[in-house]
N, C-alpha and C positions, 0 to 999 in steps of 0.2 A: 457914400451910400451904395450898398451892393445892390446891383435891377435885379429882382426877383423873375427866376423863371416861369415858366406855366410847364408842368407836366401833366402829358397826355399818353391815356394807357388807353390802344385799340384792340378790340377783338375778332377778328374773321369770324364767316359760317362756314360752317362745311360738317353737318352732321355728327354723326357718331364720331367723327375726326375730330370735335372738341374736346376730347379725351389725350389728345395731346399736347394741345395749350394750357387745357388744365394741371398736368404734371409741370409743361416748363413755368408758370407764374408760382405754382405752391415753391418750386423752388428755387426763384427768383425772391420768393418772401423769407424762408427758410436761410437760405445759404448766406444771402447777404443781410438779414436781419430788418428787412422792408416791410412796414403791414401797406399791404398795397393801396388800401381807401385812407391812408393819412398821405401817404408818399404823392399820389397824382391827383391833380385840379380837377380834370375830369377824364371821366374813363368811359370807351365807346363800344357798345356791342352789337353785333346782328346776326340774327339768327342762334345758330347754338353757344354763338361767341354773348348773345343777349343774356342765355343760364346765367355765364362766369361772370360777364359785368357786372348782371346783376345782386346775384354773391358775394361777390365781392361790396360791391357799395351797400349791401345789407347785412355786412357781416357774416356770412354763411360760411365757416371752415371749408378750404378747397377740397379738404380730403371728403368731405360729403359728397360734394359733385363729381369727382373723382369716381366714389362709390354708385354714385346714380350711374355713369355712362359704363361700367363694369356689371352691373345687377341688373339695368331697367333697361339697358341698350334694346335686346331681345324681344321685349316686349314691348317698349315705344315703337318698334320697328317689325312689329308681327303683322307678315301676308295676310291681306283677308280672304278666305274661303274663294277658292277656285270658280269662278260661275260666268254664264253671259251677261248679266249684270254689274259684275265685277269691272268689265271695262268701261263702263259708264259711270265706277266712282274712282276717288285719288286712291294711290296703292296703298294706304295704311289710313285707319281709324285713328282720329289724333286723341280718343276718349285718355288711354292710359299715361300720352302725356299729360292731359288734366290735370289727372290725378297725381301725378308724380311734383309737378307745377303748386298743387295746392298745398300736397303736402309740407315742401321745402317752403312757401312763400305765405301759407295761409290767406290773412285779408289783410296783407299789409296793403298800403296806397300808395300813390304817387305823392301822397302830403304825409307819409309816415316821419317821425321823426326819428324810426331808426336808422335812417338813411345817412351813411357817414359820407360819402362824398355825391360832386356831378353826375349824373347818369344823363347816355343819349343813347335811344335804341333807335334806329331807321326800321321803318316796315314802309310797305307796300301799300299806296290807298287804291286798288285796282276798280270799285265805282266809280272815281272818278279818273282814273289815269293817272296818279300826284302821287310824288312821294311826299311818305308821311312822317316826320321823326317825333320820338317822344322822348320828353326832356324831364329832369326835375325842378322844382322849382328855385329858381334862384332868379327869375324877376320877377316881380309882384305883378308885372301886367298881362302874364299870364299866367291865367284860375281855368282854362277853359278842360280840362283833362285831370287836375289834382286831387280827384277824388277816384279815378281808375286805380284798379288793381293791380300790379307787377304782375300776377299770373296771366293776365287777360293779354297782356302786353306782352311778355316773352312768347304768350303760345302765337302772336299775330306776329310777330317776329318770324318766327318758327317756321309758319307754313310753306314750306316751300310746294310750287306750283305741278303737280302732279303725285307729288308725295305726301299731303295732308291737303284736308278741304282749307280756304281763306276764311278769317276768324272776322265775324261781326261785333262792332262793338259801336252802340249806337247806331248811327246815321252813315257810319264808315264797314268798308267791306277790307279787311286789310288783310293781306300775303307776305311773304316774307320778304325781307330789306334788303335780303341778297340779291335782287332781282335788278337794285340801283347802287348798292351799296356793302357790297360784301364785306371788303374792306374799308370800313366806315373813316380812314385816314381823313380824307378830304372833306368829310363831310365836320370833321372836330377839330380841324384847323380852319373851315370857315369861321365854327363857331369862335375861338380864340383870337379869330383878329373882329368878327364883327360885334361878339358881345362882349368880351374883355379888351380889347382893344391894344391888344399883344404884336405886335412885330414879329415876323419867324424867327427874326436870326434870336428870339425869346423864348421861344415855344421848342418843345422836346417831347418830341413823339417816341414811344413802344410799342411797334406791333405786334402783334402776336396773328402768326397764320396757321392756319390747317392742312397744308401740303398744298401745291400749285401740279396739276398735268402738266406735262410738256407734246404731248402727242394727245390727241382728240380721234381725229378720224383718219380713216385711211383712204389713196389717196385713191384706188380702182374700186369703190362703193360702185355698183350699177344702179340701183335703182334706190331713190332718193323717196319715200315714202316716209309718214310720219312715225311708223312701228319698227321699218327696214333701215335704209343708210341714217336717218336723224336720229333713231334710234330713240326714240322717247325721254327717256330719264335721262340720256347723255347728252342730248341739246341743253337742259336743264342745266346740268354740271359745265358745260363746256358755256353756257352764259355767265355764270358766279367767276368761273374759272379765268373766263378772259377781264370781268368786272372788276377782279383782286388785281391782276396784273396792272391794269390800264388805270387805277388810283393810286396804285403803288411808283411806278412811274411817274406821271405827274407831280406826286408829292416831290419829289428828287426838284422838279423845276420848280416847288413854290417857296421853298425852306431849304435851310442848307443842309448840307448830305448829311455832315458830320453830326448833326442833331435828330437824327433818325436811326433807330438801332430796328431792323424787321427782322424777329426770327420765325423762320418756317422752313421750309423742304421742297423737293421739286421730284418730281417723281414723272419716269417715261412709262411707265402704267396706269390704269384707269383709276381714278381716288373716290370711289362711288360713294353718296354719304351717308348708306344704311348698311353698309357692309361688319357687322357685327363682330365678325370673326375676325376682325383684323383690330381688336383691340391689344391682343398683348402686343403684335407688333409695333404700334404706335406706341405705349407704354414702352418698351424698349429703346426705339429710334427717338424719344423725348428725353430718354435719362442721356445716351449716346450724344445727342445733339447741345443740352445742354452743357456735358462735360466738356465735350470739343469747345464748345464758344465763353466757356469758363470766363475767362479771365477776358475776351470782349465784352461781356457784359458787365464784368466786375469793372472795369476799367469806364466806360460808356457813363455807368450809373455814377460812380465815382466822379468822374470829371464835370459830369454835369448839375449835381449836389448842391450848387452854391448858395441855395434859398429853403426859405421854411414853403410852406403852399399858400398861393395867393389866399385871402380871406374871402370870404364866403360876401357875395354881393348884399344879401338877406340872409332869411332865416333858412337852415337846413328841407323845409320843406319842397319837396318836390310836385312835378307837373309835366304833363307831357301838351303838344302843341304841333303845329305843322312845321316843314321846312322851312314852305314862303314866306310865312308870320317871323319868320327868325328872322330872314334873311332883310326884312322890310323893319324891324322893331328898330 
C-alpha cells in the first residue's frame, strides 16, 4: 500500500507584491496541468497571500486576482488627503478594499460549500495579544466562526499595522497575521502533524514568497525617532520581513529539506508593500523566475506525486477558530 502524502500550498504577505505569487501559482496550474484546490490538502494564506488562498480554495480564476492587483492596486492603496489629522489615522482607508473583497467573495461563509479544499488564514487578535487562525471546517467540534464571511476575514488578515485600521469582527479586534505569521509554513505543519496526524518526512510543503530585503537599515542612522531612523512603515516591513525568514528557517529543522520547494526572491533594495508602480516589474521577475526554476518545479511536483489528496475528515464545510483551540483539540 502507497502512504499517501499530505500537500501543503503556503502563501506569504507582502502587499501589492502578491501580484507576483499570483502569476507564479496561475502558472504552476497552467504549465503543469495542476488545479491547485484538488492537488493540495491544505492551502495557508496571510495577509495578501489570504486573497490567493482564498481564490483559490473558492474557485476564483487566478487571472481575476491577477486583474484586481493590476486595476485596484491604486486604489486600495490611495494616500488620504494631506492634513494634521491625517497622522492620527493609518496611511490608507481600507473602505475600497471592501469593496473590492465583496465584490470577488460576496456572502460566501466559512460553511460555504463552495469551498473545494482546507483553508487557514492566521490574523492578528491584538485585544487580546493572541494569535488568531481561521480555519475551515473539517472538524465538527468546531462551529465557533462557521458562519463568518471570507471577506470579513481576508480584510482582518489584510490589516497590516499602520497601513489599514484593524478589522472588528465580534468580541475580536484583529490585524494582520503577518505580524506572527507571514510565512504561515509553521503554522500548517503544526496543523498536519497535530490534526492529521502526518509525520514530515509525509508532508510536502509549497511556498510561495513575495520577495525577502536583504538590507533594512543603515548602519550611521543618528537619531533613532519613530518618524526618523525606525522610519514608520519600514519597522513594519522589516518585522514581516525578518518573520518570513525566521519560519522559513526553522521549517528546514522540522521536515526534510527535500520536501520543501520555497519560491521567492531577495532583493537589496526596500520591497515596500504599497508600492504600486512596481507592478510590471514583479510581473516580469515572476514570468523570469518562473522560467529559470522550470524544470525544479517540474521535477519537485513530479517526484513527490505518489498520492491522490488525503480525504476530507467531514464535510467540505468550513470554519474558522483560534490557534490555542487547535493546538489543545
Amino acid at each position: 500500500m502507497i502512504k499517501k502524502n499530505f500537500n501543503i500550498l503556503t502563501i506569504d504577505g507582502g502587499g501589492i507584491r502578491g501580484i507576483y505569487s499570483a502569476i507564479i501559482l496561475k502558472k504552476i496550474e497552467k504549465k503543469f496541468s495542476i488545479k491547485l484546490n484538488e492537488h493540495f490538502d491544505l492551502i495557508a494564506g496571510t495577509s495578501t497571500g489570504s486573497i490567493l488562498a482564498s481564490a483559490i480554495a473558492y474557485d476564483i480564476p487566478l487571472d481575476e486576482v491577477i486583474a484586481l492587483y493590476k486595476n485596484e492596486g491604486k486604489n486600495i492603496f490611495k494616500s488620504r488627503r494631506a492634513s494634521i489629522g491625517g497622522l492620527l489615522k493609518s496611511k490608507y482607508d481600507n473602505n475600497h478594499l471592501k469593496k473590492i473583497l465583496n465584490e470577488k467573495f460576496n456572502e460566501k461563509t466559512l460553511s460555504d460549500d463552495s469551498i473545494k479544499t482546507r483553508l487557514m488564514i492566521p490574523t492578528t487578535d491584538i485585544s487580546n495579544g493572541d494569535v488568531h487562525v481561521i480555519k475551515s471546517y473539517y472538524l465538527k467540534e468546531f462551529k465557533r466562526d462557521k458562519d463568518r464571511m471570507i471577506k470579513d476575514v481576508i480584510l482582518s488578515s489584510c490589516s497590516a499595522p499602520l497601513y489599514f485600521n484593524p478589522n472588528k469582527l465580534d468580541e475580536f479586534l484583529l490585524a494582520d497575521g503577518g505580524l506572527w505569521a507571514n510565512s504561515p509554513v509553521l503554522v500548517a505543519l503544526a496543523e498536519a502533524k497535530k490534526i492529521f496526524k502526518m509525520e514530515p518526512n509525509d508532508v510536502i510543503i509549497i511556498s510561495i514568497g513575495t520577495g525577502v530585503e536583504e538590507n533594512d537599515y543603515h548602519i550611521n542612522t543618528k537619531w533613532w525617532g519613530f518618524l526618523t531612523g525606525w522610519k514608520r512603515e519600514k519597522l513594519i516591513s522589516m518585522i514581516l520581513n525578518l518573520q518570513t525568514k525566521t519560519n522559513n528557517s526553522l521549517l528546514q529543522f522540522l521536515m526534510p529539506k527535500e520536501n520543501i520547494l520555497r519560491l521567492t526572491y531577495t532583493s537589496d533594495k526596500a520591497l515596500p508593500l504599497d508600492d504600486v508602480s512596481q507592478n510590471e516589474n514583479l510581473l516580469s521577475k515572476a514570468d523570469k523566475d518562473f522560467s529559470d526554476r522550470h524544470s525544479e518545479i517540474q521535477s519537485f511536483i513530479n517526484s513527490k506525486d505518489k498520492n491522490k489528496r488525503i480525504p476530507a475528515l467531514i464535510s467540505r464545510n468550513p470554519f474558522a477558530f483560534s490557534f490555542n483551540d487547535s493546538m489543545q483539540s
